[in-house]
N, CA, C and O atoms as a GROMACS GRO file, in nm:
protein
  296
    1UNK      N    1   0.877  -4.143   4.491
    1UNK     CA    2   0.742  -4.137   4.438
    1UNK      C    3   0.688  -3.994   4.442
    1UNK      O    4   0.634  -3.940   4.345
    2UNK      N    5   0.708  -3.930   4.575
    2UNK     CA    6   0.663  -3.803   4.590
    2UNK      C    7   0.723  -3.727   4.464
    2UNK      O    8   0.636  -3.668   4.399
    3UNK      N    9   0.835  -3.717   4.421
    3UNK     CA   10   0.915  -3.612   4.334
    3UNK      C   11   0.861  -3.679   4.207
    3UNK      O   12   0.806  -3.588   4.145
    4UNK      N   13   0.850  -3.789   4.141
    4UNK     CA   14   0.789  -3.790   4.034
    4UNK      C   15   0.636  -3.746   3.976
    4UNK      O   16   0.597  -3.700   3.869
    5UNK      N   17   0.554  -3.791   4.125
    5UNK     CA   18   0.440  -3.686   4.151
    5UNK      C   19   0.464  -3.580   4.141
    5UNK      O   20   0.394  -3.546   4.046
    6UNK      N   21   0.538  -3.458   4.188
    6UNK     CA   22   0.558  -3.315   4.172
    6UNK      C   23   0.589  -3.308   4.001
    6UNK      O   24   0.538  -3.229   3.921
    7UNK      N   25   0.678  -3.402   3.974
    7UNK     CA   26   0.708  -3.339   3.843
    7UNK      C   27   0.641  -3.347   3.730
    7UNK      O   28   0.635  -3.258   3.645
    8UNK      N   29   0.564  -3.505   3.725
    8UNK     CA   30   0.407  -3.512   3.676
    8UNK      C   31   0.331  -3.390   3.649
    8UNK      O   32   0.311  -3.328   3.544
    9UNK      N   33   0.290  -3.368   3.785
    9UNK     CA   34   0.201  -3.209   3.837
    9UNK      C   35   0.222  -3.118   3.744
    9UNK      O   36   0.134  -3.100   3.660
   10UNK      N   37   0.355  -3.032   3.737
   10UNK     CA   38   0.438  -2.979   3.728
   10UNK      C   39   0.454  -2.947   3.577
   10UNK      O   40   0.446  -2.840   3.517
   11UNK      N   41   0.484  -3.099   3.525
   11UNK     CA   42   0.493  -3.084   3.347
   11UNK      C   43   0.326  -3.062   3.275
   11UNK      O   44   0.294  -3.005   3.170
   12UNK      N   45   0.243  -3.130   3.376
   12UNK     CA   46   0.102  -3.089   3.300
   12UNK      C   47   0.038  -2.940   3.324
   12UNK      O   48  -0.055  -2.916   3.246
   13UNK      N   49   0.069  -2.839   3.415
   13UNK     CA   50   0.050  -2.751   3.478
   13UNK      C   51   0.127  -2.632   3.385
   13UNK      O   52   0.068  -2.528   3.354
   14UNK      N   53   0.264  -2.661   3.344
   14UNK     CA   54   0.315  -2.600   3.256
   14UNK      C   55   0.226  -2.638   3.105
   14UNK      O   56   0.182  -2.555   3.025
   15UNK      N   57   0.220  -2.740   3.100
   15UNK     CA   58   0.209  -2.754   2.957
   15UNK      C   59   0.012  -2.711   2.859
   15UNK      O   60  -0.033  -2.707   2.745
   16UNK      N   61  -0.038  -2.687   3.006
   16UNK     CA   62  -0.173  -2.643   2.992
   16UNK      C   63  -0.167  -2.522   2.986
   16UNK      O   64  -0.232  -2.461   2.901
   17UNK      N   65  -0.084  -2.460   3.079
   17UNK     CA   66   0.003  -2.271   3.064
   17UNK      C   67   0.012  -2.242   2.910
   17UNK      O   68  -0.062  -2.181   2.834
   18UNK      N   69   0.115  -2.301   2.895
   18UNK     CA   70   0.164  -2.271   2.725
   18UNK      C   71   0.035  -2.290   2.631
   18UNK      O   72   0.003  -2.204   2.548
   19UNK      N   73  -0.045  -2.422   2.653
   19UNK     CA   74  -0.152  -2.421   2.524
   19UNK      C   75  -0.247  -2.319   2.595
   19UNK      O   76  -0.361  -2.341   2.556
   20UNK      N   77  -0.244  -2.232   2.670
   20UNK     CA   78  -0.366  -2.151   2.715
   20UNK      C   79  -0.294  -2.063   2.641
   20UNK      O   80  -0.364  -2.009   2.555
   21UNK      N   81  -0.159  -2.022   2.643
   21UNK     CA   82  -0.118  -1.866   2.584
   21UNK      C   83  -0.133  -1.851   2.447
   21UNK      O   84  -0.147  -1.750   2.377
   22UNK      N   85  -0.125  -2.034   2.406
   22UNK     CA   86  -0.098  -2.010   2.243
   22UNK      C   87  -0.257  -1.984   2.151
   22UNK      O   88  -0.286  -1.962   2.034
   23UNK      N   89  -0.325  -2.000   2.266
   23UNK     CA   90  -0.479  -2.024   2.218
   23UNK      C   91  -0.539  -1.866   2.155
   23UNK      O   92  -0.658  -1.852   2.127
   24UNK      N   93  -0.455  -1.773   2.142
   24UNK     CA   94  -0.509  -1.661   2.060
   24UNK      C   95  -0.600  -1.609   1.909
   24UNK      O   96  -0.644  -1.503   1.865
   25UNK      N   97  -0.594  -1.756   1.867
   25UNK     CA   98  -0.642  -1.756   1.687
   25UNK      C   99  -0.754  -1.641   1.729
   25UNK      O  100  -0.732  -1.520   1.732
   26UNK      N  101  -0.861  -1.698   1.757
   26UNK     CA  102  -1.004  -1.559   1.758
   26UNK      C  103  -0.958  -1.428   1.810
   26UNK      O  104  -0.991  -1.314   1.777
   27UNK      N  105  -0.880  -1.470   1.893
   27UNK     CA  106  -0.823  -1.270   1.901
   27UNK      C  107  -0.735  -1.231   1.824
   27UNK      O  108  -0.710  -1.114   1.851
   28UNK      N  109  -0.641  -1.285   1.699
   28UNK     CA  110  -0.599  -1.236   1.631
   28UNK      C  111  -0.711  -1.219   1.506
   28UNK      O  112  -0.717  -1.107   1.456
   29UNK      N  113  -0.804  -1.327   1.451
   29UNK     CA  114  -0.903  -1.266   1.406
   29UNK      C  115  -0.975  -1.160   1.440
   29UNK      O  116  -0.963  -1.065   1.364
   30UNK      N  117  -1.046  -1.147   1.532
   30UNK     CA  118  -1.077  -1.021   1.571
   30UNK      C  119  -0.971  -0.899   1.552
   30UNK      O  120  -1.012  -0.784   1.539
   31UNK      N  121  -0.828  -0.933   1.551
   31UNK     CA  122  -0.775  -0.755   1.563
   31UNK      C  123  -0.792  -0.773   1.408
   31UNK      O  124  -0.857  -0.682   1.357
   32UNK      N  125  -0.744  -0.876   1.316
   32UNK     CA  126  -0.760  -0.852   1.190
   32UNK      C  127  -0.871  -0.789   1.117
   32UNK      O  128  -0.873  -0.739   1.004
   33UNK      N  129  -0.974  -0.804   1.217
   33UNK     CA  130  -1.118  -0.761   1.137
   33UNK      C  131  -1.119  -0.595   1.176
   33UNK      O  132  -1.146  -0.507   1.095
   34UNK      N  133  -1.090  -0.576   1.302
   34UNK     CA  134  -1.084  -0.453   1.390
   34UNK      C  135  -1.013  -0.363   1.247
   34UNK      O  136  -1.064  -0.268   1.187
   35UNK      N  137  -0.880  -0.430   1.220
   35UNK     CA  138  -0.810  -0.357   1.093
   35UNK      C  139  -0.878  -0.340   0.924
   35UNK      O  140  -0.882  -0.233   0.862
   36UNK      N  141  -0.925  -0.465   0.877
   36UNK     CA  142  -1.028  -0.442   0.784
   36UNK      C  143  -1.148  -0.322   0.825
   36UNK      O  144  -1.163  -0.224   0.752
   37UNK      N  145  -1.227  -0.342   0.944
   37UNK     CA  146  -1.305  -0.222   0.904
   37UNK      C  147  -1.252  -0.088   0.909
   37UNK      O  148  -1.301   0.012   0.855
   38UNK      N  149  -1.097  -0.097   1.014
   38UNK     CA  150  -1.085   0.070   0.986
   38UNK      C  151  -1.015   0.145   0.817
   38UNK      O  152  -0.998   0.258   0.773
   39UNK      N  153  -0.999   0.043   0.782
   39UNK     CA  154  -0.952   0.006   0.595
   39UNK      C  155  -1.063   0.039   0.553
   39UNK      O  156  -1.050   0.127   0.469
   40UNK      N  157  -1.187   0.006   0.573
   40UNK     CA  158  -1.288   0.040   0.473
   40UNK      C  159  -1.360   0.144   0.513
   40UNK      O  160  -1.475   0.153   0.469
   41UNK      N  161  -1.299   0.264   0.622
   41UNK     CA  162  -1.337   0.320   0.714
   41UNK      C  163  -1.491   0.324   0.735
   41UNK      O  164  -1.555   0.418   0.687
   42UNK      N  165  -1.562   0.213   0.814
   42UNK     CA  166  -1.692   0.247   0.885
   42UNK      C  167  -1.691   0.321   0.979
   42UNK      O  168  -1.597   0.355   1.050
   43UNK      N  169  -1.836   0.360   0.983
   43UNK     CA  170  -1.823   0.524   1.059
   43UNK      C  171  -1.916   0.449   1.181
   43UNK      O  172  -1.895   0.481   1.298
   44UNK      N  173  -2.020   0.348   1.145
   44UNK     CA  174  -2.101   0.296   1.291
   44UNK      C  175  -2.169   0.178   1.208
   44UNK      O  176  -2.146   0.133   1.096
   45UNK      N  177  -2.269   0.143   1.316
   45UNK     CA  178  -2.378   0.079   1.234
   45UNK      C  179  -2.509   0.097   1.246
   45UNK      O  180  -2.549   0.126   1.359
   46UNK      N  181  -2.618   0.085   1.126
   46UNK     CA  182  -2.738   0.152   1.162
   46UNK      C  183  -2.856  -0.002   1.129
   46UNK      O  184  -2.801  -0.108   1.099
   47UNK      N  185  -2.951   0.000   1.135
   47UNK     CA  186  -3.067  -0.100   1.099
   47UNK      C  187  -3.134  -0.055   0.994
   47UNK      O  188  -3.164   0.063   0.976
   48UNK      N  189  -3.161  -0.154   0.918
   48UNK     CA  190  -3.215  -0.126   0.790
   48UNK      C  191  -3.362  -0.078   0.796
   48UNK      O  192  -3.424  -0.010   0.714
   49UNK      N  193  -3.399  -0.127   0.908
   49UNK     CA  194  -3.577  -0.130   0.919
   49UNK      C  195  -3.604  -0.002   0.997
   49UNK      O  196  -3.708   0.062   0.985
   50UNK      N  197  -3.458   0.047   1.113
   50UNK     CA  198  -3.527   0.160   1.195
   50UNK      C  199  -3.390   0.243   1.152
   50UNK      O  200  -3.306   0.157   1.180
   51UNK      N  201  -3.330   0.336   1.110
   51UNK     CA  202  -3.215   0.418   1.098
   51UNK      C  203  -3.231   0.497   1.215
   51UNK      O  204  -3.124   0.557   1.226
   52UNK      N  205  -3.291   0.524   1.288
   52UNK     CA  206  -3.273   0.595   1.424
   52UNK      C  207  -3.195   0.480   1.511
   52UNK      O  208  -3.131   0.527   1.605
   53UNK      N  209  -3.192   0.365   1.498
   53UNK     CA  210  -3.101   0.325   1.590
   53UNK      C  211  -3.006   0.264   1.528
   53UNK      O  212  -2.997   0.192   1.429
   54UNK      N  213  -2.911   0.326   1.636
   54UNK     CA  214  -2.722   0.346   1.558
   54UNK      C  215  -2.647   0.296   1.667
   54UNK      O  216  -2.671   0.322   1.785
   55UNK      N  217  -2.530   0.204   1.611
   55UNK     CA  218  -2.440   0.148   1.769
   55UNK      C  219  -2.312   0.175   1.611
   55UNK      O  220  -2.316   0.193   1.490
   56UNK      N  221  -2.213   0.161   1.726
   56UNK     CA  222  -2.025   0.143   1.728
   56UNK      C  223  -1.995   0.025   1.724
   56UNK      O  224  -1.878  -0.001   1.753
   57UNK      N  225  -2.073  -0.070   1.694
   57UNK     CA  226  -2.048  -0.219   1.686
   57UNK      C  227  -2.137  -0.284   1.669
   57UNK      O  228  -2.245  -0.279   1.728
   58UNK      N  229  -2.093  -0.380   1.552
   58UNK     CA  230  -2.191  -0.484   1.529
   58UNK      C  231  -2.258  -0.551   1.560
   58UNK      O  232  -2.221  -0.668   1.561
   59UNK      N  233  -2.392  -0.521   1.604
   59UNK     CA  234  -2.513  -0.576   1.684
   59UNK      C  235  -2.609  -0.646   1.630
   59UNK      O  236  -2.603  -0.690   1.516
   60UNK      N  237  -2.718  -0.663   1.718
   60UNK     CA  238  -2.902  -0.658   1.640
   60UNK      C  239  -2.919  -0.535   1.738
   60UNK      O  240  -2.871  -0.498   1.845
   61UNK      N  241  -3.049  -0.473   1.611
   61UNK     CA  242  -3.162  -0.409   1.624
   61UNK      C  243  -3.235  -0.422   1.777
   61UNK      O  244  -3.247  -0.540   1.808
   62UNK      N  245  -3.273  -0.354   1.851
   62UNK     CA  246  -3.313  -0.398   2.014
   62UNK      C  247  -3.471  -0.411   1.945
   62UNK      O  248  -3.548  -0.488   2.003
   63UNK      N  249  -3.528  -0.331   1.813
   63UNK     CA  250  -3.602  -0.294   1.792
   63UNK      C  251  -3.736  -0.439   1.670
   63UNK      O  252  -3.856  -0.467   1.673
   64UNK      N  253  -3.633  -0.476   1.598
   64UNK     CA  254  -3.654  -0.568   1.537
   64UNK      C  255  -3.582  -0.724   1.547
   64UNK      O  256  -3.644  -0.828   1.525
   65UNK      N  257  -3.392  -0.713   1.599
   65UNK     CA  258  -3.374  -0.825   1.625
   65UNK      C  259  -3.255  -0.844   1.468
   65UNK      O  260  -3.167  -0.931   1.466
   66UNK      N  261  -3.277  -0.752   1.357
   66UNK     CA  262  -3.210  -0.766   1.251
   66UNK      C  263  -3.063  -0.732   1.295
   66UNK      O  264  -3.027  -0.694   1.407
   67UNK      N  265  -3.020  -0.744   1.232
   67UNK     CA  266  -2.806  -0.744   1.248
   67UNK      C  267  -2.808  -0.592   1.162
   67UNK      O  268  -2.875  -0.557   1.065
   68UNK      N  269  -2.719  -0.531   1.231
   68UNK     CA  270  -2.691  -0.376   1.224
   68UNK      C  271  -2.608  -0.336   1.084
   68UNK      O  272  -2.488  -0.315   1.072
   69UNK      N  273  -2.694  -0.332   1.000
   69UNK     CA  274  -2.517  -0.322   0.891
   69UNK      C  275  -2.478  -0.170   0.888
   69UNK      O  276  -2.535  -0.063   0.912
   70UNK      N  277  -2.340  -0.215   0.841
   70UNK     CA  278  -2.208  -0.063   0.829
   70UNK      C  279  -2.260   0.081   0.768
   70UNK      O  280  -2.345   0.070   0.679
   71UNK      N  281  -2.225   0.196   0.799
   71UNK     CA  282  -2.228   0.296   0.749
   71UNK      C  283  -2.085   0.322   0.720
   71UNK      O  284  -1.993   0.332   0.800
   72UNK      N  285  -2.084   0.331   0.580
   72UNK     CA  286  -1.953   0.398   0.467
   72UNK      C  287  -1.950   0.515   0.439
   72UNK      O  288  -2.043   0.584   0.398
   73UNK      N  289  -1.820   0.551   0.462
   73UNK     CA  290  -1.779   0.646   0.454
   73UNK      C  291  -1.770   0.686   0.280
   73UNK      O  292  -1.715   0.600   0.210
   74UNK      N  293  -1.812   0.788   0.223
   74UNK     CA  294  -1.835   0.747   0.043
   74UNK      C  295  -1.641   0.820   0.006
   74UNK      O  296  -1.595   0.819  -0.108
   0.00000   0.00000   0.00000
């Protein structure tokens, strides 16, 4: 009984391992996107309402709360 208990354990313990490793989809989205913007080379991002505030990643505004769009490179 004990050893079929261990191996029980054992096969679910592994098999939660493996679906944890395979669980990458959003981080391969993310590097995919990481690669699209350096393709369309953005340089930062700025707010439409305040252009003094500028981030390296796609945010909101601290200022208004709006979503930061891209600065292109022409």
């Amino acid at each position: 009984m004990k050893i079929t208990l261990t191996l029980v354990s054992l096969l679910f313990v592994f098999s939660f391992g493996c679906d944890k490793a395979n669980s990458n989809g959003p981080a391969s989205m993310t590097d995919s996107t990481a690669v699209m913007d350096s393709t369309a080379k953005v340089t930062g991002y700025h707010c439409p309402m305040h252009p003094e505030v500028k981030d390296s990643i796609a945010s909101d505004c601290p200022k208004c709360g709006m979503s930061l769009i891209e600065d292109k490179k022409d």
